[in-house]
C-alpha positions as CSV (number, residue, x, y, z in Angstrom):
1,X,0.0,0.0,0.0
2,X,1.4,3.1,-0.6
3,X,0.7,6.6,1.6
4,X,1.3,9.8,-0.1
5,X,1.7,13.4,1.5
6,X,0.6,16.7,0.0
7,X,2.1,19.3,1.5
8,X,-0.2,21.8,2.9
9,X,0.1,25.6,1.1
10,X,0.9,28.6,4.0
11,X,-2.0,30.7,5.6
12,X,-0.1,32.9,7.4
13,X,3.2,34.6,6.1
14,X,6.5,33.1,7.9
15,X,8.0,35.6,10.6
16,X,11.5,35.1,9.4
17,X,10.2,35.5,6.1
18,X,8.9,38.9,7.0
19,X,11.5,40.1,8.3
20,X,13.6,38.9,4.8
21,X,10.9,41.0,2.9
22,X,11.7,44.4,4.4
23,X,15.5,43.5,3.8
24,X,17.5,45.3,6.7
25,X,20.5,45.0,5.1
26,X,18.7,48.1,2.6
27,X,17.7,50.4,5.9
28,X,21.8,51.5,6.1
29,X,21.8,54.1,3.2
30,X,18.7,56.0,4.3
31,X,19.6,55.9,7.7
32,X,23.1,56.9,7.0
33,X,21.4,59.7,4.9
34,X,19.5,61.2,7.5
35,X,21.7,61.1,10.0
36,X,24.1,62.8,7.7
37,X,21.2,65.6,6.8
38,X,20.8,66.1,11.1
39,X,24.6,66.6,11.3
40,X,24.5,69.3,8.9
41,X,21.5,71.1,9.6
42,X,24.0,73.1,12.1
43,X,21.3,72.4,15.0
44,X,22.7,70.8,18.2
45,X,22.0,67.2,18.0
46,X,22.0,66.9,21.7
47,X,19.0,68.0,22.8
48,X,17.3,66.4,19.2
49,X,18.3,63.0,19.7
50,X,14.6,61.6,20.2
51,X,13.6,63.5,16.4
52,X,17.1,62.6,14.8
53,X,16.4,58.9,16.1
54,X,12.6,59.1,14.9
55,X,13.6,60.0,11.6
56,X,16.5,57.6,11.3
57,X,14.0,54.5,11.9
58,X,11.4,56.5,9.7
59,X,13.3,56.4,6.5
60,X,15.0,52.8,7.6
61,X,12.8,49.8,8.8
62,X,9.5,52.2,7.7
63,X,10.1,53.4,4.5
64,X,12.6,51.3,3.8
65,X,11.7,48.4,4.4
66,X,7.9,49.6,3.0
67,X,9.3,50.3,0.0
68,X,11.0,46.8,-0.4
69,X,8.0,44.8,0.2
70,X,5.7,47.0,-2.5
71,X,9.1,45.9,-4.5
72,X,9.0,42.8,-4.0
73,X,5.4,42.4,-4.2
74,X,5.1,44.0,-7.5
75,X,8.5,41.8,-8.8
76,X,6.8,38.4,-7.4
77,X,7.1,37.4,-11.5
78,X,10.6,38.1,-12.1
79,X,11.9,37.1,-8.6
80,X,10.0,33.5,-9.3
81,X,13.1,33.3,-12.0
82,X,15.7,35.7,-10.6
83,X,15.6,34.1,-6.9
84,X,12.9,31.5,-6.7
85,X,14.0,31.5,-2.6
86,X,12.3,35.1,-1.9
87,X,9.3,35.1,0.8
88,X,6.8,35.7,-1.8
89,X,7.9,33.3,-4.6
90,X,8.6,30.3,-2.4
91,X,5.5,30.9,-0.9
92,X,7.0,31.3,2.8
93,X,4.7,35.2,2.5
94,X,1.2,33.4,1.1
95,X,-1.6,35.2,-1.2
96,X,-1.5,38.5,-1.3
97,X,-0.2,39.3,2.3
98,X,3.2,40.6,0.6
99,X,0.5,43.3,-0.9
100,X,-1.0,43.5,2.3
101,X,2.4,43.7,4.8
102,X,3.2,47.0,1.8
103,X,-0.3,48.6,2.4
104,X,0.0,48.4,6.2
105,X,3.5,50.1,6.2
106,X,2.8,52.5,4.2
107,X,-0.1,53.8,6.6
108,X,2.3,53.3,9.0
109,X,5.0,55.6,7.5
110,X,2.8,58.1,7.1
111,X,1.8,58.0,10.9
112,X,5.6,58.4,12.2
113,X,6.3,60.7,9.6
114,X,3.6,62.9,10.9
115,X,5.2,62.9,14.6
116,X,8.0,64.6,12.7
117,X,6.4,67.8,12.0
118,X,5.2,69.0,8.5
119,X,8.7,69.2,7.0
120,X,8.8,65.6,7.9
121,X,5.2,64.3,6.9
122,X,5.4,66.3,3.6
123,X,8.9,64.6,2.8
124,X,7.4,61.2,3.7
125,X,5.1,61.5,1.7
126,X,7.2,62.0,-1.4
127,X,9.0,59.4,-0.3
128,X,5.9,57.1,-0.5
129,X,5.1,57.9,-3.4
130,X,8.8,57.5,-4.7
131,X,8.3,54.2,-3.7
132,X,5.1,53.1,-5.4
133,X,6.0,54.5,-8.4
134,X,9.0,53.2,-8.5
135,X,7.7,49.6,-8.6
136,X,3.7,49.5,-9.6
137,X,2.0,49.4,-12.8
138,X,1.3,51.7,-14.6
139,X,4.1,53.8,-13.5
140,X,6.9,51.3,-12.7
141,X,9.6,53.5,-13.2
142,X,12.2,50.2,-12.7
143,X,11.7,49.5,-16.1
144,X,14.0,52.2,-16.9
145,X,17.4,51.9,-16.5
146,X,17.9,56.0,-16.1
147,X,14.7,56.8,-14.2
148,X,14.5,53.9,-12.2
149,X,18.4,54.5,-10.3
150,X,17.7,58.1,-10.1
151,X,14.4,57.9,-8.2
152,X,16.0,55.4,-6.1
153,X,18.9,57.2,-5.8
154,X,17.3,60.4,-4.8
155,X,15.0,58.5,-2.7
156,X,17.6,56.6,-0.6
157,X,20.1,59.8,-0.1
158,X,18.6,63.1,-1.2
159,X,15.3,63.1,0.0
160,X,16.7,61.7,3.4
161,X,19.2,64.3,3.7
162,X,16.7,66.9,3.1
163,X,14.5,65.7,5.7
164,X,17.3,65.2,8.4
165,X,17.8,68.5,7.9
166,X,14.5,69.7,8.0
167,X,13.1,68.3,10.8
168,X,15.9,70.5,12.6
169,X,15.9,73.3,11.7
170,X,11.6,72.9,10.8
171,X,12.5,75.2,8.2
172,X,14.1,74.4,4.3
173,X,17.4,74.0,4.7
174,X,20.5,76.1,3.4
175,X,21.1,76.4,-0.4
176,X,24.3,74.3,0.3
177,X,22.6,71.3,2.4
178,X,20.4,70.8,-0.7
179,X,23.0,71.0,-3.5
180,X,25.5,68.6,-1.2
181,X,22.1,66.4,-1.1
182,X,21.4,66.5,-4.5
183,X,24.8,65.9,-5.8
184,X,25.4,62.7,-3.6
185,X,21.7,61.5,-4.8
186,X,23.2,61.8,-8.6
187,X,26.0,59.6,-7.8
188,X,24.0,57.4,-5.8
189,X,22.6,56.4,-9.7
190,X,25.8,54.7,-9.9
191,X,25.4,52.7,-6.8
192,X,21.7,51.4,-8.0
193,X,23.0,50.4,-11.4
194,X,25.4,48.3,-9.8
195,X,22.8,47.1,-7.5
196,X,20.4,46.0,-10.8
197,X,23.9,43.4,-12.1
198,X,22.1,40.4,-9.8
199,X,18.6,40.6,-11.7
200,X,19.9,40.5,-15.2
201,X,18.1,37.3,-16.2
202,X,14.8,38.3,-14.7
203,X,15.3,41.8,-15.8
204,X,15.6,40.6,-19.6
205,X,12.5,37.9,-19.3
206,X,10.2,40.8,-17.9
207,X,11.7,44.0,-19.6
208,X,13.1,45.8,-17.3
209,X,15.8,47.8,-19.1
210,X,18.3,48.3,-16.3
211,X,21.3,49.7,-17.7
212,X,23.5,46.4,-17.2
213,X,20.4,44.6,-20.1
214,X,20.3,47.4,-22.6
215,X,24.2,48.2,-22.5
216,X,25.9,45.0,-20.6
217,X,27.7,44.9,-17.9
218,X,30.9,46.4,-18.7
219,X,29.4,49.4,-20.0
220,X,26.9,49.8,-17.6
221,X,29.9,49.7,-14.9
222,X,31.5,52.3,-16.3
223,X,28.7,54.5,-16.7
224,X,28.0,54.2,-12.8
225,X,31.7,54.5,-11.6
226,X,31.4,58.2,-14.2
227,X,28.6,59.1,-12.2
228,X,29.2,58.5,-8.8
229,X,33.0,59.9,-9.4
230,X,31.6,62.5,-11.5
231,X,29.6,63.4,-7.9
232,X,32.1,63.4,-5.5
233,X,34.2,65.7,-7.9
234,X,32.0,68.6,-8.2
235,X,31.9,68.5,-4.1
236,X,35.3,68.6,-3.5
237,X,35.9,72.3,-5.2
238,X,32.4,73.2,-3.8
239,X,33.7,72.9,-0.4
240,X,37.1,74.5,-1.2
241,X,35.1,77.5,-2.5
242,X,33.0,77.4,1.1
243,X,36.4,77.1,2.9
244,X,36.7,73.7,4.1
245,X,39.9,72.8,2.6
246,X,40.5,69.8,5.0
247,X,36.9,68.8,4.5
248,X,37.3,68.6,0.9
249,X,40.6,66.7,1.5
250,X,39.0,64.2,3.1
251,X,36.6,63.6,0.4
252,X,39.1,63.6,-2.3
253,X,41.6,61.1,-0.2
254,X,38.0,58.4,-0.3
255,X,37.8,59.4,-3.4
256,X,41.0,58.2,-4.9
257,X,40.1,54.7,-3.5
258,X,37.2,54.3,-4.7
259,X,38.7,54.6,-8.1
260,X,41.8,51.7,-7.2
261,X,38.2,49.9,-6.7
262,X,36.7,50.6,-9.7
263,X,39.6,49.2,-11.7
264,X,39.1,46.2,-9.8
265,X,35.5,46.3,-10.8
266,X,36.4,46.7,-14.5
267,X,37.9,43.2,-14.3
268,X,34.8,41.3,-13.9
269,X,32.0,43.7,-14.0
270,X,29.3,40.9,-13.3
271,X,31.4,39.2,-10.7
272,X,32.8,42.2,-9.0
273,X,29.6,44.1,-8.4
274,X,28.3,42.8,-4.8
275,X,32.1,42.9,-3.9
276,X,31.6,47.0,-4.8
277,X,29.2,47.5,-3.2
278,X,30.6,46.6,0.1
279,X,33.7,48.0,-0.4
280,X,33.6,51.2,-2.8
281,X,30.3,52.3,-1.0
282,X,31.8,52.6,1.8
283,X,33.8,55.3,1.0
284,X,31.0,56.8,-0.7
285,X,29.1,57.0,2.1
286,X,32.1,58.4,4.3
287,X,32.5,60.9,1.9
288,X,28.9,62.1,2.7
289,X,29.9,62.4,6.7
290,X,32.8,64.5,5.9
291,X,30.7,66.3,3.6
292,X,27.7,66.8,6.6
293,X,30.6,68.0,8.9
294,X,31.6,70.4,6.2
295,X,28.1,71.9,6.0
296,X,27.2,72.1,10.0
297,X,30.8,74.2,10.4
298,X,29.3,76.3,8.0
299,X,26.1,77.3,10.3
């Protein structure tokens, strides 16, 4: 006689599973971001460290992580052949909870964001919307490999910096806080195109013309080294011209190894890309410290 087994489909979304849908390991850069807009907002941070800390787990595990379950949600298709092992391909996130576990963050970001004031619940806002549009039809700006970086770019550094700022200060920030916000946003382009090398596959099955599809990968890498270099060199004689010589030192010396990185990159643009991101974003992102400091000393 034989006995068989089915194997009974989820109900309920797997907690671990959850928790791999809002990706923390993607909360850094906006955190980093705002953190970096507080410091340079010139207002002391030590009687702001309950708003600074708000606002730092606002755009991390909030928005964030809301904007990488709509994401993931709305890439269910091409993650089923990118990386069959994701919560909502694999099942381990059932039905439509991923769409569902989206929805309920996004009311909550909303919420927190309006505990920040109205600099802070209007910049949430935008960021919100960012993220929808970003991934959902009919809008799906991912589909674009020059759109899709730059609205994730600005997203993940601009619009965080601005806010960190903002929240401050409840005012718009300086003329320079935004351009230094803006400028790092650009390069962050860069850093998303390099971030869209893991999906190629999926990317070509379901046309999404990241840069890496429509140009390959070595071109694409090259492109994003340009742009996030391109960045970061437009900063340095900014902050000479604002008179922070050491400040723009500092950005120049992570600057120079970011490039030894890039040649590495070159190599094996396909291969080399994760290793990139760990190591030349880094320095990126240190660059945008110094560059913060630079700013608040100019208060």
């Amino acid at each position: 006689m034989t006995v068989s087994y089915s194997i009974q489909p989820r109900r309920l979304p797997e907690p671990r599973a959850m928790l791999r849908l809002i990706k923390p390991i993607t909360w850094f850069p906006p955190i980093w971001a705002y953190l970096c807009g507080s410091v340079s907002s010139g207002v002391p941070l030590s009687g702001n460290w309950g708003m600074v800390l708000l606002g730092m787990v606002l755009a991390g595990p909030i928005v964030c992580g809301m904007s990488q379950a709509a994401n993931d949600w709305c890439d269910r298709h091409v993650d089923a052949v990118n990386e069959p092992d994701r919560p909502i391909p694999s099942g381990r996130i059932p039905g439509r909870w991923g769409l569902w576990i989206a929805l309920a963050m996004t009311a909550l970001s909303l919420w927190v964001g309006s505990l920040l004031g109205t600099w802070g619940f209007w910049a949430t806002v935008a960021g919100v919307v960012a993220a929808w549009a970003y991934s959902a039809e009919p809008v799906r700006l991912k589909r674009s490999g020059w759109w899709g970086p730059g609205l994730v770019g600005l997203s993940y550094e601009g619009l965080p910096w601005f806010t960190g700022a903002a929240v401050l200060l409840q005012a718009a920030p300086r003329f320079e806080v935004v351009i230094i916000a803006l400028l790092y946003a650009f390069g962050a382009h860069g850093i998303m195109t390099l971030n869209d090398f893991k999906a190629l596959e999926g990317d070509r099955q379901h046309g999404v013309r990241s840069l890496p599809v429509v140009l390959g990968p070595e071109v694409a890498a090259k492109i994003a080294c340009t742009v996030m270099g391109m960045a970061q060199a437009l900063i340095i004689p900014l902050l000479l011209l604002w008179g922070k010589p050491w400040h723009a030192l500092g950005v120049l010396a992570v600057l120079v190894l970011q490039v030894a990185a890039m040649r590495v990159l070159f190599r094996d643009p396909k291969g080399k890309a994760p290793w990139y991101n760990g190591t030349g974003v880094v320095l990126y992102v240190t660059g945008m410290m110094i560059s913060a400091f630079a700013l608040r000393g100019l208060a």
